[in-house]
C-alpha positions as CSV (number, residue, x, y, z in Angstrom):
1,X,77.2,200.2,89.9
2,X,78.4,201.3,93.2
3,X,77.0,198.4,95.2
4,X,77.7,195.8,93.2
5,X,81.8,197.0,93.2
6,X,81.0,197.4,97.2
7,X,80.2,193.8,97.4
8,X,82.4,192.3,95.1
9,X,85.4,194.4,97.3
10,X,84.0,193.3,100.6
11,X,83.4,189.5,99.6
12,X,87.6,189.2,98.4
13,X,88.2,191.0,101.5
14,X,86.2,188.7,104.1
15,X,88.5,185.9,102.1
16,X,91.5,187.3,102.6
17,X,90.4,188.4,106.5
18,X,89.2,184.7,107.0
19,X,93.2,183.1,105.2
20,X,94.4,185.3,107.7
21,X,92.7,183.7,110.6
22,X,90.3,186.4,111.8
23,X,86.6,185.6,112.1
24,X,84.3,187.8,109.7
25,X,80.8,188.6,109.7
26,X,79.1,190.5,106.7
27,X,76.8,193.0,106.6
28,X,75.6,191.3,103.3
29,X,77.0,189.1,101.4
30,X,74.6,189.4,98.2
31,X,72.7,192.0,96.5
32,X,70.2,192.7,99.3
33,X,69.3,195.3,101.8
34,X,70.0,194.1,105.5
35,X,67.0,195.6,106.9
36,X,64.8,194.7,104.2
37,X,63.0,196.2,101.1
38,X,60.8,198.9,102.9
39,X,62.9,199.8,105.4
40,X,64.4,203.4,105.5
41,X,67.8,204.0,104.9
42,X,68.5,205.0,108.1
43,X,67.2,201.8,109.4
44,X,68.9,200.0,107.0
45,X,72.3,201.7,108.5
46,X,71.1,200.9,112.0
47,X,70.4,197.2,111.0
48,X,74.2,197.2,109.5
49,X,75.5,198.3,112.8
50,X,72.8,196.0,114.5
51,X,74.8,192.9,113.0
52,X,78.4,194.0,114.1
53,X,76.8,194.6,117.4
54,X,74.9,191.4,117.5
55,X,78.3,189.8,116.9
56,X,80.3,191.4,119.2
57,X,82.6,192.7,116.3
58,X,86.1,193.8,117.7
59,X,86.3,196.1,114.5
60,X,83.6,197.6,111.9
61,X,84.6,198.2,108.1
62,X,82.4,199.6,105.7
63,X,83.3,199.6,102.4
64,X,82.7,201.9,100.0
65,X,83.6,203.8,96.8
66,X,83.7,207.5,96.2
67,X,81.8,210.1,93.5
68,X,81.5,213.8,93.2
69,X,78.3,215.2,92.1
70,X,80.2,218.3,90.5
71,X,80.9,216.6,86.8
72,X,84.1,218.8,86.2
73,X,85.5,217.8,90.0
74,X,84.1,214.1,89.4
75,X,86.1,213.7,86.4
76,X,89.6,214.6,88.3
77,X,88.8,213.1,91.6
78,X,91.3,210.5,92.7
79,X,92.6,209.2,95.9
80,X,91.5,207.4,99.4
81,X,89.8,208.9,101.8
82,X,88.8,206.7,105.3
83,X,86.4,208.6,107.5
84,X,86.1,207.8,111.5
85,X,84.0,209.3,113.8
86,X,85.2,208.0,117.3
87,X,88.4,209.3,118.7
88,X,89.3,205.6,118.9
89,X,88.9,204.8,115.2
90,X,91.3,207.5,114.2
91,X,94.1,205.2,114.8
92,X,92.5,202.3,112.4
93,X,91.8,205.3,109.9
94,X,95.4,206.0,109.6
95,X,96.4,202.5,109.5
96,X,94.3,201.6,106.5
97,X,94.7,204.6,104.4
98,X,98.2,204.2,103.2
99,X,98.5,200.7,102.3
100,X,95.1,201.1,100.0
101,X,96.4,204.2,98.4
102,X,99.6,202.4,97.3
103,X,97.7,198.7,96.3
104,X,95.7,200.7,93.7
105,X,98.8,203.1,93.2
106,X,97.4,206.4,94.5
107,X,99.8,209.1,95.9
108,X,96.4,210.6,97.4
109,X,95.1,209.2,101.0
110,X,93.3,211.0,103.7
111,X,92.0,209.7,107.0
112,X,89.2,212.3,108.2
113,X,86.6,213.3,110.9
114,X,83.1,212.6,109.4
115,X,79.6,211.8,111.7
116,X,78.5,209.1,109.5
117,X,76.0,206.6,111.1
118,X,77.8,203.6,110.5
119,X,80.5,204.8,112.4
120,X,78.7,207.0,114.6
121,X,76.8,204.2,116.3
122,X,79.3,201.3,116.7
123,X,80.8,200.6,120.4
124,X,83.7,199.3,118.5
125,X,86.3,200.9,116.5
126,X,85.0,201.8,112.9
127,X,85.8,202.9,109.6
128,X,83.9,204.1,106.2
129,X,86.8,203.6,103.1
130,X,86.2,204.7,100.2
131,X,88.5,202.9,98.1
132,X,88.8,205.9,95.3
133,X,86.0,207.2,93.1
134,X,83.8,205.8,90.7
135,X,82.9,209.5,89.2
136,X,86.6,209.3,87.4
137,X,86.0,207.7,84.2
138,X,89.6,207.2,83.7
139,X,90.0,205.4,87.4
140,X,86.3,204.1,86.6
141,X,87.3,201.8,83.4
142,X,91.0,201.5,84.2
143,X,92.0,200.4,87.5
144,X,89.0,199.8,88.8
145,X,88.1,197.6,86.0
146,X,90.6,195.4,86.7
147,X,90.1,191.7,87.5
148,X,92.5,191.8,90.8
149,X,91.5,194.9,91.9
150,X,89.2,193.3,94.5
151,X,92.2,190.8,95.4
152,X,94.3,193.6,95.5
153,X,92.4,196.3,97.9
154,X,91.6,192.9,100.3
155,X,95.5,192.3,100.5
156,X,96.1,196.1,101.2
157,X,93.2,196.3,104.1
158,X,94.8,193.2,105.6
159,X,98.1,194.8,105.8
160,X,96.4,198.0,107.4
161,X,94.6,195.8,109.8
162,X,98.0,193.9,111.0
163,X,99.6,197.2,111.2
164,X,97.0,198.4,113.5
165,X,96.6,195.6,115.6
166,X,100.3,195.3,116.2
167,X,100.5,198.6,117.2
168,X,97.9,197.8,120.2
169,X,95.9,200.6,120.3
């Protein structure tokens, strides 16, 4: 399932943030909602920003992985795609996006415009990735199966992150 490949990403990639010196806070770091069971998803988005706010996050990552609902597109779908929303973020977007499209060895990246809440409503700069997408049964039991894929996404956001934050913007 999408969530549980969501977590399992995030969790290798708070450990390879935290090796690297930074200081993370998770959103979730099990297989729970943040805002609780009955809460609404939109609450449970504004709980998720709630924590990054609450920490006084210098930078919000949400991680994610990609479908189509169109089977035939599904099937052929490949590549990363980081969405921003603030002007900001676009900066971080580009950052990211190539180094993750080469760890999992994808000649297909995009960084994009998208009014998502998670990154709608954070005062710092923030980022949806969607690492590449489930709905690609070949992606879906190849690479994405694979026991270092977690390791090796974390390593590639890192290096994204460095870039970004030597670049000073």
């Amino acid at each position: 399932m999408e969530k549980d490949l969501n977590l399992r990403c995030s969790l290798a990639l708070a450990e390879e943030l935290r090796r690297a010196g930074a200081r993370v806070v998770l959103t979730r770091d099990g297989d729970r909602q943040v805002a609780g069971d009955d809460a609404s998803a939109a609450q449970e988005l504004e709980a998720r920003v709630q924590v990054a706010e609450r920490a006084r996050a210098q930078l919000f990552l949400s991680v994610h992985h990609n479908a189509r609902a169109d089977v035939s597109q599904g099937r052929i779908s490949h590549g990363t795609d980081i969405y921003y929303f603030q002007p900001a973020s676009a900066a971080l977007a580009q950052s990211l996006a190539e180094p993750l499209a080469q760890a999992m060895g994808e000649t297909s990246w995009r960084h994009l415009w998208r009014s998502f809440a998670v990154i709608r409503q954070t005062s710092m700069p923030a980022v949806l990735l969607e690492y590449n997408y489930l709905s690609n049964p070949q992606l879906e039991s190849g690479m994405l199966a694979r026991p270092d894929y977690p390791t090796r996404t974390a390593r590639a956001v890192r290096q994204g992150l460095e870039k970004f934050l030597r670049s000073g913007l």
